[in-house]
VOMIPA-404506 format. One record per residue: residue number from 1; x, y, z of N, C-alpha, C in turn. Coordinates in Angstrom, 1 decimal, always signed. Layout:
% VOMIPA-404506
ATOM  resi    n.c1    n.c2    n.c3   ca.c1   ca.c2   ca.c3    c.c1    c.c2    c.c3
ATOM   NUM       X       Y       Z       X       Y       Z       X       Y       Z
...
//
This chain:
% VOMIPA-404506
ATOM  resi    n.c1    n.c2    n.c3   ca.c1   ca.c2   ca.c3    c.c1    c.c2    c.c3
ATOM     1  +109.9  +108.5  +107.2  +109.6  +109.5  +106.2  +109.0  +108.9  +105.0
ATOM     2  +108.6  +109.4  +103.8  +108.0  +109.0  +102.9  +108.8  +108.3  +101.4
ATOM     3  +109.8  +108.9  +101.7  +110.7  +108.1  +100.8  +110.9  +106.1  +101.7
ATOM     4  +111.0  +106.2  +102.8  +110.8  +104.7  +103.3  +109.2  +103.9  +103.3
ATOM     5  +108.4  +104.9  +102.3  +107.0  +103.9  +102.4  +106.9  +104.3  +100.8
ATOM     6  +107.6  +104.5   +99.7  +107.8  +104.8   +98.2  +108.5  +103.8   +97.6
ATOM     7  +107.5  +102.4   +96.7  +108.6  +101.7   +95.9  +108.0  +101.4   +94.3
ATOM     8  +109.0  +100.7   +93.9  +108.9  +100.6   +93.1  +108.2   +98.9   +92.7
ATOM     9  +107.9   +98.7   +91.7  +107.2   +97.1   +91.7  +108.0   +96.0   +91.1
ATOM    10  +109.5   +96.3   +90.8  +110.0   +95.3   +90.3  +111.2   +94.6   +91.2
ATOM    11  +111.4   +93.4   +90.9  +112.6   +92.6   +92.4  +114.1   +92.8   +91.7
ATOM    12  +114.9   +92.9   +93.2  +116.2   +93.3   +93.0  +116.8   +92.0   +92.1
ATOM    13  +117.8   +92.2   +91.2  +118.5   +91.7   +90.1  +119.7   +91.1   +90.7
ATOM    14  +119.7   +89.7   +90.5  +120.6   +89.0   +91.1  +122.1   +89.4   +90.9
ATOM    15  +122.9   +88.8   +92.2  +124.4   +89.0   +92.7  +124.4   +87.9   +93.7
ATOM    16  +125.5   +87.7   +93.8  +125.7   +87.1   +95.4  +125.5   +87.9   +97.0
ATOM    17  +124.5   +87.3   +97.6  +124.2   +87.9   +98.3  +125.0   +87.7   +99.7
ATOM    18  +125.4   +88.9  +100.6  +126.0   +88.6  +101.8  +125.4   +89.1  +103.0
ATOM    19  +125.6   +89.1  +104.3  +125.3   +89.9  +105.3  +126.7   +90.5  +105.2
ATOM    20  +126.1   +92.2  +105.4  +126.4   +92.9  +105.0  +126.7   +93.9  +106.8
ATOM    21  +127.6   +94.8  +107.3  +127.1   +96.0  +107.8  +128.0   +97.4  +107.1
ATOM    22  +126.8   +98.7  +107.7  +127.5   +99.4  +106.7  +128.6  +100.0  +107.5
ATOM    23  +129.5  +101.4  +107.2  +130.7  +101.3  +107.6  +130.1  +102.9  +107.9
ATOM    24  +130.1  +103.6  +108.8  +129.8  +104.9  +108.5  +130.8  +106.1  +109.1
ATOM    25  +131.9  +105.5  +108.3  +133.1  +106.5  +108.2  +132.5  +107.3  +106.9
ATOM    26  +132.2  +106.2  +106.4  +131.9  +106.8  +104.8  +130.8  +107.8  +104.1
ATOM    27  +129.7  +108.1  +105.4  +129.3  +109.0  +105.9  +129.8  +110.5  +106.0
ATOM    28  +129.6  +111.8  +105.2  +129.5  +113.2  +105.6  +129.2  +114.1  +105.9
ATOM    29  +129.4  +114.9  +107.1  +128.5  +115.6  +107.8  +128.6  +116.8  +106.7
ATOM    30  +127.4  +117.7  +106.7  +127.2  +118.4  +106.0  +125.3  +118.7  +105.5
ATOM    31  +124.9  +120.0  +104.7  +123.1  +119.8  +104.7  +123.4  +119.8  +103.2
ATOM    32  +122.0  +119.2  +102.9  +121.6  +119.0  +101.4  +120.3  +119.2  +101.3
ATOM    33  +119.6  +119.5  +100.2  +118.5  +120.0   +99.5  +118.2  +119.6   +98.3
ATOM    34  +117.3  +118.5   +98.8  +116.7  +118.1   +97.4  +115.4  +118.9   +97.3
ATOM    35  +115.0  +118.7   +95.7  +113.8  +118.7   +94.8  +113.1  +117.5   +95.1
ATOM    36  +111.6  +117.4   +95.4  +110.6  +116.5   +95.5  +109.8  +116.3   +94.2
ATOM    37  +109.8  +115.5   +93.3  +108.8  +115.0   +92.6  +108.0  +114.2   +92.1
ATOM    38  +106.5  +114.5   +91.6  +105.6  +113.6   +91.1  +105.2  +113.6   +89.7
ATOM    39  +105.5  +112.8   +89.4  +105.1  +112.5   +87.7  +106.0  +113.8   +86.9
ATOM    40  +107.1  +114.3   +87.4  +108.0  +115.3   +86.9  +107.3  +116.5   +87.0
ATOM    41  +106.7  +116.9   +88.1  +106.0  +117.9   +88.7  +107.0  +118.1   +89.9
ATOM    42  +107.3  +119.4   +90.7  +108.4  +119.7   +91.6  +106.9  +120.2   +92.7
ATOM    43  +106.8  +119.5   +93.8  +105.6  +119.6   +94.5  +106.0  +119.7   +96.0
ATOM    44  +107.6  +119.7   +96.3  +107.7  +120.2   +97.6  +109.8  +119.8   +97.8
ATOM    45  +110.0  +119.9   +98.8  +111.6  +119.4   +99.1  +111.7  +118.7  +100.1
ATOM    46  +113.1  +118.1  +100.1  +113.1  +117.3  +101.4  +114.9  +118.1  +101.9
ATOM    47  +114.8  +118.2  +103.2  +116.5  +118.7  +103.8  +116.7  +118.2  +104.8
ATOM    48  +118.1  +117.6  +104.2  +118.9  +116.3  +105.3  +120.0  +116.6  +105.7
ATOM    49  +120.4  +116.8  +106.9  +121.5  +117.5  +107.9  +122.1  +116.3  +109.3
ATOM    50  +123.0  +116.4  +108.4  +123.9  +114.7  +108.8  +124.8  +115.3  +109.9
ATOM    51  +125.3  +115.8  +111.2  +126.1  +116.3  +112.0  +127.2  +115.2  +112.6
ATOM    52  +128.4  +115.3  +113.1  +129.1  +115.0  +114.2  +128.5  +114.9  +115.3
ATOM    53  +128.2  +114.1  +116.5  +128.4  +114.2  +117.9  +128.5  +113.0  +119.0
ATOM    54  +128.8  +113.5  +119.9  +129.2  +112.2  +121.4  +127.9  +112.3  +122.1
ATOM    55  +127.7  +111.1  +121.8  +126.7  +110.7  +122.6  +127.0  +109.7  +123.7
ATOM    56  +126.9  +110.3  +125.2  +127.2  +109.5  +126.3  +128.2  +108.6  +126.3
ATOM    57  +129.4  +109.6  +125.7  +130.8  +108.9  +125.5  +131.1  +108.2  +124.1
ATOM    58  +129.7  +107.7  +123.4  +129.9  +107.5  +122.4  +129.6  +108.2  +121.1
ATOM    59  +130.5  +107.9  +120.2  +130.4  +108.8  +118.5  +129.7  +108.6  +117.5
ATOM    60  +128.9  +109.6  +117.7  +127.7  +109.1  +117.0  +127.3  +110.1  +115.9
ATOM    61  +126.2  +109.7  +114.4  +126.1  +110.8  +113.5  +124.5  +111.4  +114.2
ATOM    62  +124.1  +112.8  +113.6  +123.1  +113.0  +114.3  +122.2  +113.3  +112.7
ATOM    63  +121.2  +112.8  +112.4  +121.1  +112.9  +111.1  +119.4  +113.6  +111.7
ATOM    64  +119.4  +114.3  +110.4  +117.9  +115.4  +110.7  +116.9  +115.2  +108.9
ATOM    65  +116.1  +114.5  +108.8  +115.5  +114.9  +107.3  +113.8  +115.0  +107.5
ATOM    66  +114.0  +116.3  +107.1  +112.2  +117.1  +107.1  +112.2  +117.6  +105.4
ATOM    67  +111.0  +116.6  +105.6  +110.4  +117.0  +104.1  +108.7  +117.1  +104.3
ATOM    68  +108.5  +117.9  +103.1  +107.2  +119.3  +103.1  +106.7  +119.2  +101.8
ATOM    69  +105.7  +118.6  +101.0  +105.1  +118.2  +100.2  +103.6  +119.5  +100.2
ATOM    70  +103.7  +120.5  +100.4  +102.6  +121.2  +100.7  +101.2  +120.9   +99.9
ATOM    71  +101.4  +120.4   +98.4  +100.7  +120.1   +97.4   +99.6  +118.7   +98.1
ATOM    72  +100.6  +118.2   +98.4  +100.3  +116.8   +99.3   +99.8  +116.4  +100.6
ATOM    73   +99.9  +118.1  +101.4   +99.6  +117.7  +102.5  +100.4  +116.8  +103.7
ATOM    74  +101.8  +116.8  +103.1  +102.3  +115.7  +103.7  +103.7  +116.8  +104.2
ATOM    75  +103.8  +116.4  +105.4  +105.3  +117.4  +106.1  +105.5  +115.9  +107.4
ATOM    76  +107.1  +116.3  +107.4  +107.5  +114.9  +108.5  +109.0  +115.1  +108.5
ATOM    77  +108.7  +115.5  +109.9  +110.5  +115.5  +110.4  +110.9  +114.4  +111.1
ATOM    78  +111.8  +113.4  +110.6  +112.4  +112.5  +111.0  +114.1  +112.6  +111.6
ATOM    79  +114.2  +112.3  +113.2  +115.2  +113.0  +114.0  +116.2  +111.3  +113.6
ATOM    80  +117.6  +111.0  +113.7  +118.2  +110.0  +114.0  +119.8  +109.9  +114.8
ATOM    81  +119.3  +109.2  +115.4  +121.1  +109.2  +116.1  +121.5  +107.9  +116.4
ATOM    82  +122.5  +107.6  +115.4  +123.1  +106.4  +115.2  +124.8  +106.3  +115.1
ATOM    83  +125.3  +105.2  +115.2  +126.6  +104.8  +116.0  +127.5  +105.6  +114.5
ATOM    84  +128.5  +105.9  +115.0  +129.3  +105.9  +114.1  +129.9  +105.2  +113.3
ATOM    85  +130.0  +104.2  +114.2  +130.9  +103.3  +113.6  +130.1  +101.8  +112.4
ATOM    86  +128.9  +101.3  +112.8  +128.3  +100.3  +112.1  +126.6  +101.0  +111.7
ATOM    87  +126.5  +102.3  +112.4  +125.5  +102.8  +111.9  +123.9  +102.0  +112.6
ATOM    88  +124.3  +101.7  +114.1  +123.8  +101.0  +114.1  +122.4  +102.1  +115.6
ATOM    89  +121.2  +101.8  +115.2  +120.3  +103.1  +115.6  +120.6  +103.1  +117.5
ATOM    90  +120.1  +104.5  +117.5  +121.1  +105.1  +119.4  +118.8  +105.3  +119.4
ATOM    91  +118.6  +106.3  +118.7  +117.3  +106.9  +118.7  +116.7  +107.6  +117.8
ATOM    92  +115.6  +107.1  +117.8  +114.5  +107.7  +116.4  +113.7  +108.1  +117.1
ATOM    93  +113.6  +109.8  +116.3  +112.2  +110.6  +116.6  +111.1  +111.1  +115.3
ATOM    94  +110.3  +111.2  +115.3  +109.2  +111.2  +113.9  +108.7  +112.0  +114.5
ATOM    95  +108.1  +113.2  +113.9  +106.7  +114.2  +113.6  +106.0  +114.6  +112.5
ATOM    96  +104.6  +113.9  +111.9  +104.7  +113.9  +110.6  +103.0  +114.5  +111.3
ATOM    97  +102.8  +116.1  +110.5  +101.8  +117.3  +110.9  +100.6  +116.6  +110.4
ATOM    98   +99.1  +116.9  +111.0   +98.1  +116.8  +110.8   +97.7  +117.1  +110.1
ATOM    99   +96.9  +116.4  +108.7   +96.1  +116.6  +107.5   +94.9  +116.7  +107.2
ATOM   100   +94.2  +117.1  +106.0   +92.9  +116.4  +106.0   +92.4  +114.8  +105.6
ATOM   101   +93.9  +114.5  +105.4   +94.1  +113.3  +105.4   +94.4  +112.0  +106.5
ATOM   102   +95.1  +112.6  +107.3   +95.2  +111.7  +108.4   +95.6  +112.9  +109.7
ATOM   103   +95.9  +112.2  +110.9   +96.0  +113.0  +112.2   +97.2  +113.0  +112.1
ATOM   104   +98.0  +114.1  +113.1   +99.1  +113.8  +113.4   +99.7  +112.7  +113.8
ATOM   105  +101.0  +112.3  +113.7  +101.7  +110.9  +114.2  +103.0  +111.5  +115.0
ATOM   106  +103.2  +111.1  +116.3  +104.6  +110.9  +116.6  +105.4  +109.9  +117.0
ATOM   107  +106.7  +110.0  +116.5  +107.5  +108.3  +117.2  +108.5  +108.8  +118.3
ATOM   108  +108.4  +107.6  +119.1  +109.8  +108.2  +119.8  +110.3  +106.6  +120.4
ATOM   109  +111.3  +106.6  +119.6  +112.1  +104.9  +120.0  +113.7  +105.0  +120.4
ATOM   110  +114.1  +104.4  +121.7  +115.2  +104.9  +121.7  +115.7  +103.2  +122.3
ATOM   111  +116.8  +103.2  +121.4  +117.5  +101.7  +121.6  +118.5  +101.4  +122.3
ATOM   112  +118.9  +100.3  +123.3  +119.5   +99.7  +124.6  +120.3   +98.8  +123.2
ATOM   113  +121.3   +97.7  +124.3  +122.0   +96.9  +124.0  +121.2   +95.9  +124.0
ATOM   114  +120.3   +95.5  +124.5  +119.8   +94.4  +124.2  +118.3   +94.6  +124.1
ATOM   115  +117.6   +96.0  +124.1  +116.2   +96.1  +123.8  +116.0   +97.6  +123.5
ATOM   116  +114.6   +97.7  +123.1  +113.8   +99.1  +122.6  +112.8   +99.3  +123.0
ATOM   117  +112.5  +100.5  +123.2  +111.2  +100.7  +123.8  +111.2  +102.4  +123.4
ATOM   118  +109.4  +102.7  +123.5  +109.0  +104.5  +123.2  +107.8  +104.2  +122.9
ATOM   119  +107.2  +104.5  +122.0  +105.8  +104.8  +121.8  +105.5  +105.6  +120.2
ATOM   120  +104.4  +104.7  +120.1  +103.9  +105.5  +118.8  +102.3  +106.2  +119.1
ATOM   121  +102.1  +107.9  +118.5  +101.1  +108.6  +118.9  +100.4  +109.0  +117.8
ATOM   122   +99.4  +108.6  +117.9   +98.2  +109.0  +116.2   +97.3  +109.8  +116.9
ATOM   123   +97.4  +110.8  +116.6   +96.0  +111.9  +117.3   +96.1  +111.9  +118.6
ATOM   124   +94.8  +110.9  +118.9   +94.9  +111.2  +120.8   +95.6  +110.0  +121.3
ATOM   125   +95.7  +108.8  +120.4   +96.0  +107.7  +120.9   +97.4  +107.2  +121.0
ATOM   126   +98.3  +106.7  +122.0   +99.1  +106.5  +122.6   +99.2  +104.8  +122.6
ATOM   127  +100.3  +104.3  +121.9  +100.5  +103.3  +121.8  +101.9  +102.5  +121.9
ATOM   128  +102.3  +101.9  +123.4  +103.5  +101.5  +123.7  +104.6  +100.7  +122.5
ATOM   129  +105.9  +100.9  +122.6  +106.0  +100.1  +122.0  +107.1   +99.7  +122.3
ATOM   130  +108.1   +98.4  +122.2  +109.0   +97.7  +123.0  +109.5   +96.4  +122.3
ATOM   131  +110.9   +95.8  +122.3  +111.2   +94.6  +121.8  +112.4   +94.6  +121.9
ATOM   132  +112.7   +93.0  +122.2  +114.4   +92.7  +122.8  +115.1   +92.8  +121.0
ATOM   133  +116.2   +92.8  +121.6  +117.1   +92.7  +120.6  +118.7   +92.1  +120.7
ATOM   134  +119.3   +91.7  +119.7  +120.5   +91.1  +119.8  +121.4   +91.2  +119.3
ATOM   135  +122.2   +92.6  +119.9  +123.1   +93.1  +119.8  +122.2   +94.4  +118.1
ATOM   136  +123.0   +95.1  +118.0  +123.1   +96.3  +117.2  +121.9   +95.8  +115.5
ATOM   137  +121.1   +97.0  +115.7  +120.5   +96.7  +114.7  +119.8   +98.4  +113.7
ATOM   138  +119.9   +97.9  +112.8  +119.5   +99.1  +111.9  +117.9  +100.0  +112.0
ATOM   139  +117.9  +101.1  +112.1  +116.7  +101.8  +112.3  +116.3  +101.7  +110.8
ATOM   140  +114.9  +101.2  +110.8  +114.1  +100.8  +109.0  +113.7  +102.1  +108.6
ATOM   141  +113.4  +103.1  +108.7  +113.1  +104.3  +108.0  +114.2  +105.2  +107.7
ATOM   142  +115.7  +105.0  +107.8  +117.2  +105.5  +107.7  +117.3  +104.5  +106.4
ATOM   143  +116.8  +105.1  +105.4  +117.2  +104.6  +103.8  +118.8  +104.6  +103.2
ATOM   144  +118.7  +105.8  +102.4  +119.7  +105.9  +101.6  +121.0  +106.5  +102.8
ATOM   145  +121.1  +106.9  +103.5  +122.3  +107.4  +104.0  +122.6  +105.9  +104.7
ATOM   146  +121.8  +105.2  +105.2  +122.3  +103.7  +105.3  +122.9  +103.1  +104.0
ATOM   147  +122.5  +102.6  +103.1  +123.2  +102.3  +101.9  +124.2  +103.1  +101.3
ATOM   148  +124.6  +104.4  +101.5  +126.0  +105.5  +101.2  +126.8  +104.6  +102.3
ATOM   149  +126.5  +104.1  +103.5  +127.7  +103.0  +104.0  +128.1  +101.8  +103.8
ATOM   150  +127.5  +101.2  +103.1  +128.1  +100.2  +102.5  +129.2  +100.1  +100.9
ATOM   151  +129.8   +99.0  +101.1  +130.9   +98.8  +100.3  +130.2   +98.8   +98.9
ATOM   152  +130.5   +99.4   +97.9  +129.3  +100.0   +96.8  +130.5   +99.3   +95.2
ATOM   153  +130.2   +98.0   +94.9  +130.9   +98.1   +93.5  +130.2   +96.9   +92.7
ATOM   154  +130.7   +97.3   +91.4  +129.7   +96.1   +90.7  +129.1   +95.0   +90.9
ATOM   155  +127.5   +94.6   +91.0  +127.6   +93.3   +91.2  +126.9   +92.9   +92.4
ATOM   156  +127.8   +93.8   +93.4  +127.6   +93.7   +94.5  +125.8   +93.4   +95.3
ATOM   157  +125.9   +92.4   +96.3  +124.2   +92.6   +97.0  +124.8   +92.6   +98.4
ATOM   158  +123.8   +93.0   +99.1  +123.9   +93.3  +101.1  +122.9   +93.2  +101.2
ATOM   159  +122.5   +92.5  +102.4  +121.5   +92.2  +103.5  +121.7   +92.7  +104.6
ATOM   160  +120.8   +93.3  +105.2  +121.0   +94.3  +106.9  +119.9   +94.0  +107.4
ATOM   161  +120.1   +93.6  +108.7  +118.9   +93.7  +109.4  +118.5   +95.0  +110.5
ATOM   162  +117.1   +95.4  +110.0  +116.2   +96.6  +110.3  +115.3   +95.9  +111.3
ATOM   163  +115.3   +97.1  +112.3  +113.6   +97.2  +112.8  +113.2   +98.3  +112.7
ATOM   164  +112.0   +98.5  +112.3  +110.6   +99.8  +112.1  +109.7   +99.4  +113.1
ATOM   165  +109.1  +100.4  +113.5  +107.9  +100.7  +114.9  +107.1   +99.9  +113.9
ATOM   166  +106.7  +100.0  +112.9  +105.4   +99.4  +112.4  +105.5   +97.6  +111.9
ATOM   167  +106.6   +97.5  +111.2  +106.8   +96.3  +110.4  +107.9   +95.4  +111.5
ATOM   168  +108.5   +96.1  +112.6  +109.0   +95.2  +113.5  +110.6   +94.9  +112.8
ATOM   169  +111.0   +93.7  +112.8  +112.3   +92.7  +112.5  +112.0   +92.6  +111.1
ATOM   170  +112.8   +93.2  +109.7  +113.1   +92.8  +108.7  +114.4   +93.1  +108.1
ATOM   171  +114.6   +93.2  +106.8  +116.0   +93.0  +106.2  +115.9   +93.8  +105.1
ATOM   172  +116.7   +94.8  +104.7  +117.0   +95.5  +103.6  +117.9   +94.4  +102.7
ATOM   173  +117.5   +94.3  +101.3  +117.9   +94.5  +100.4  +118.5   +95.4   +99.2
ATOM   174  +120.0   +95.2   +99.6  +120.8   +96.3   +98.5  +121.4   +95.7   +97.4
ATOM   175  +121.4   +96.0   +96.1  +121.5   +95.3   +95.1  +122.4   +96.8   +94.3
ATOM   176  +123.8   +96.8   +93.7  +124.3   +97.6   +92.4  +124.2   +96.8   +91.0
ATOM   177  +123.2   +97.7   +90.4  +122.8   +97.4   +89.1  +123.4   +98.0   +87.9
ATOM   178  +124.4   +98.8   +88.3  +124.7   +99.5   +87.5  +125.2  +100.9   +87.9
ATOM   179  +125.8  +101.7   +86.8  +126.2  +103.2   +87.4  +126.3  +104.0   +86.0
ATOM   180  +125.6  +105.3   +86.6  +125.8  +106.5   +85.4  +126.4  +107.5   +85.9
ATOM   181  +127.0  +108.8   +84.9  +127.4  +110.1   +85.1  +125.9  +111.0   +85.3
ATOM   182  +125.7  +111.1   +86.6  +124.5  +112.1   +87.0  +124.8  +113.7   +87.0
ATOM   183  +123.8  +114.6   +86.1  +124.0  +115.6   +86.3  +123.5  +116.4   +87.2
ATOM   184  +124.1  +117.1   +88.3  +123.9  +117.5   +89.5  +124.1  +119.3   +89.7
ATOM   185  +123.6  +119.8   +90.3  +123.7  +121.4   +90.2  +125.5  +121.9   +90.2
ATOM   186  +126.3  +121.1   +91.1  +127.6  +121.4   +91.0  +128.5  +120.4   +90.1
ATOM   187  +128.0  +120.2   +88.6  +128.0  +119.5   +87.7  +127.9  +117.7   +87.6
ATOM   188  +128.6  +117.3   +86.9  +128.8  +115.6   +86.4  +128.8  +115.4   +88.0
ATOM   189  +128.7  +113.7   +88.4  +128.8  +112.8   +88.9  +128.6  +111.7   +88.7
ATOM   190  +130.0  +110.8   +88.9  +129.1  +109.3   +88.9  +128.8  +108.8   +89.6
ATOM   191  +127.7  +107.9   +89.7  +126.7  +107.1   +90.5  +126.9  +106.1   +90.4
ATOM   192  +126.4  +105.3   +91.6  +126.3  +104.1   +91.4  +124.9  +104.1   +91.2
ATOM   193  +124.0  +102.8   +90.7  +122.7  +102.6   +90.7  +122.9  +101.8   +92.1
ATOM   194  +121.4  +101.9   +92.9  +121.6  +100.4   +93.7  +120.1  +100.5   +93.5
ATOM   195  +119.3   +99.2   +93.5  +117.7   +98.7   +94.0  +117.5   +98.2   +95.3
ATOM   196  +116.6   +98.3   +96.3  +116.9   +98.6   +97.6  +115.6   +98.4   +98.1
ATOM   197  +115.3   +97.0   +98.6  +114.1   +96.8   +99.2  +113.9   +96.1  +100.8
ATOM   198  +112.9   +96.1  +101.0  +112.5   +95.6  +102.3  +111.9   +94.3  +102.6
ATOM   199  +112.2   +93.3  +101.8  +111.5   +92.2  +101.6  +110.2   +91.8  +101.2
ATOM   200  +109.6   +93.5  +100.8  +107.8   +93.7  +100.5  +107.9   +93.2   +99.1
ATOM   201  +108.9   +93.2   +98.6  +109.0   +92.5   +97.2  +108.8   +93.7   +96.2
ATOM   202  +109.1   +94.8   +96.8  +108.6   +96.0   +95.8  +110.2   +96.8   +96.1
ATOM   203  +111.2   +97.7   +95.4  +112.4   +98.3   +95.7  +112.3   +99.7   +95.6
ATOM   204  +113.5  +100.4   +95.8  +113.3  +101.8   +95.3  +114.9  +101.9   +94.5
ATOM   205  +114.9  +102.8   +94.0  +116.3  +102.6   +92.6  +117.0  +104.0   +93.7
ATOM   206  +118.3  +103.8   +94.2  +118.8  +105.0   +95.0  +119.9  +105.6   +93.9
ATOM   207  +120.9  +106.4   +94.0  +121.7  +107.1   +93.1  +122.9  +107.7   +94.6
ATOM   208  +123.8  +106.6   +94.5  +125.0  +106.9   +95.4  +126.1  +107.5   +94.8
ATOM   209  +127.0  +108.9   +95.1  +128.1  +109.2   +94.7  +129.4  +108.3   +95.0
ATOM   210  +129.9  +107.7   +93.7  +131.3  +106.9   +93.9  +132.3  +107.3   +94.6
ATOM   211  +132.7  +108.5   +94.4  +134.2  +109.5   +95.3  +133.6  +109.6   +96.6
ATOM   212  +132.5  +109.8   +97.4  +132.2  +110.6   +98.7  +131.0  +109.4   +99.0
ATOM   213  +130.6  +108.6   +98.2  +129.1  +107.9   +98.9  +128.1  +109.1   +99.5
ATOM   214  +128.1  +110.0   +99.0  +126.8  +111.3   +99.4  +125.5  +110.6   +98.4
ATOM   215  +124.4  +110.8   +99.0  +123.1  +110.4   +98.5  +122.9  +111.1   +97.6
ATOM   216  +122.8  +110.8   +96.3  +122.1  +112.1   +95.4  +120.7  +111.6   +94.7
ATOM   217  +119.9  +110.8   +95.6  +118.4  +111.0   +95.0  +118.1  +109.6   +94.9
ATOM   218  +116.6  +109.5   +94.7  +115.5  +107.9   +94.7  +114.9  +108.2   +93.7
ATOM   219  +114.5  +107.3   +93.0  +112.8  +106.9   +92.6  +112.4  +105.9   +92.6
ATOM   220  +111.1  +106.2   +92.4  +109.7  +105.5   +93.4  +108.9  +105.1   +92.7
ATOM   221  +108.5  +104.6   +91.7  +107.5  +104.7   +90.9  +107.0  +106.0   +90.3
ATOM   222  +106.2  +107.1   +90.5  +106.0  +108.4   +90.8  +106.7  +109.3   +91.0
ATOM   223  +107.6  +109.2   +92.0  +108.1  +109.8   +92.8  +109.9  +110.1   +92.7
ATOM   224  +110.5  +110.6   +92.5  +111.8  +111.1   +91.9  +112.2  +112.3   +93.6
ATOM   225  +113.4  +112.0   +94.0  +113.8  +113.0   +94.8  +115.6  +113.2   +94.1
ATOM   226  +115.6  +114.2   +93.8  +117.1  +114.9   +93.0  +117.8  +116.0   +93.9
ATOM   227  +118.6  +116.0   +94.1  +119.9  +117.7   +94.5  +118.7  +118.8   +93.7
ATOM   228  +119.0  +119.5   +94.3  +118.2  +121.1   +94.5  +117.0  +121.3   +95.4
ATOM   229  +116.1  +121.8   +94.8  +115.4  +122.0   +95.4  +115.4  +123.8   +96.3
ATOM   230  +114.3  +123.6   +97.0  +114.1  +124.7   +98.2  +113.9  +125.0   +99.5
ATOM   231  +114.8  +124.7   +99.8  +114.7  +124.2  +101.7  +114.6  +125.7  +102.5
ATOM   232  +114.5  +126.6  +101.7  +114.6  +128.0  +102.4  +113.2  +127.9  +103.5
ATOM   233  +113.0  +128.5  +104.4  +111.9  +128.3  +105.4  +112.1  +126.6  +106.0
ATOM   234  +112.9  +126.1  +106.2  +112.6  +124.8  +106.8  +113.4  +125.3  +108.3
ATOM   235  +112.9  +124.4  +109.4  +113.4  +124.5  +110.8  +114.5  +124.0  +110.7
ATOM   236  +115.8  +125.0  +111.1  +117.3  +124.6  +111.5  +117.3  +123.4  +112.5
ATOM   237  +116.2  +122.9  +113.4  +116.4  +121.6  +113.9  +115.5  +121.4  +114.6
ATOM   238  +115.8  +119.6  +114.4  +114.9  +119.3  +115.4  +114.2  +119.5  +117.0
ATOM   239  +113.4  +119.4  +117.8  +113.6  +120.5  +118.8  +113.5  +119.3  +120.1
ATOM   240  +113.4  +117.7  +119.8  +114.1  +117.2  +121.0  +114.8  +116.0  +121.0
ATOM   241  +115.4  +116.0  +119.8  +116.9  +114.5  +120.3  +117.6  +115.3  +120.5
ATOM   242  +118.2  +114.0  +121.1  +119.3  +113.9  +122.0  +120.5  +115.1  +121.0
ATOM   243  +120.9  +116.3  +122.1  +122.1  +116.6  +121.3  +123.5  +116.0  +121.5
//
């Protein structure tokens, strides 16, 4: 989705760094509705629907986030189903609508114990895609609901290792910088700050709730996503992961 290609240009602030995995008990099923913004202009939403389910005996979260930029031209439903327990990716599906800007794109990657394989689709063109792996690994476009599972307190840095259809084998960078009282539609909250990059050497600043680790928003340079918003008209679900 577009919040995983949104950063910012400055490098995470040092801590001691560890390898890290996250924990995704700490995870809540439940939907949310953010506000989308640019340059403090409200130009579309994003809605993220995190579920309970068993998948082929195992417990897994079923996470759904479609966001709709109509100003922008930009809409992209991103499907995910990941372990419960280390958060570690089952299958990713992408459908991001045809523009005057680019074609349609779809993904469809679904991950084994020891490899991955699906395909990525640009307009007419169909392009395989496949790679071993070693043991449990993080799906790279699953941002902030990945960082809501990790152990979140001052100081703190994590390393995780991701793969993305595009960029392959890399490593998130989580960094807490800090924490404020965020004002949120069902009042105060505190946050944690975290900076959060992909080793492109550019971050995005996330905003985690301390009591619950619920996501309450990014920015991006430009780009700000906050609680509210208007998700009214958005599709109750995706129409083929795995239920």
């Amino acid at each position: 989705m577009l919040t995983a290609y949104l950063a910012l240009t400055f490098g995470l602030i040092g801590a001691t760094e560890a390898r890290s995995d996250p924990d995704g008990s700490r995870l809540t099923a439940g939907e949310t509705c953010y506000a989308v913004e640019v340059n403090g202009q409200v130009l579309g939403a994003t809605r993220q629907v995190v579920r309970e389910i068993e998948h082929e005996g195992r417990r897994a979260w079923r996470i759904e986030i479609h966001q709709r930029l109509p100003a922008m031209q930009f809409e992209v439903r991103d499907a995910f189903l990941v372990d419960r327990g280390d958060l570690g990716a089952i299958r990713y599906e992408s459908d991001r609508e045809a523009s005057a800007r680019a074609p349609a794109q779809s993904i469809r990657i679904s991950y084994g114990e020891d490899y991955l394989s699906g395909s990525k689709t640009v307009g007419e063109t169909v392009t395989p895609i496949e790679a071993r792996l070693e043991g449990s690994v993080l799906e790279g476009n699953l941002w902030g609901l990945t960082f809501s599972g990790l152990d979140l307190r001052e100081g703190v840095r994590h390393t995780l290792p991701f793969w993305h259809y595009d960029k392959g084998f890399g490593q998130f960078s989580v960094a807490v910088v800090g924490d404020r009282a965020l004002e949120t539609p069902s009042g105060l909250v505190d946050a944690w700050i975290l900076e959060a990059g992909d080793g492109s050497g550019r971050t995005t600043t996330y905003l985690i709730a301390k009591d619950d680790h619920a996501e309450l928003g990014y920015s991006a340079g430009p780009f700000v996503q906050r609680l509210g918003g208007d998700c009214s008209g958005f599709s109750r679900s995706h129409p083929e992961l795995v239920r």
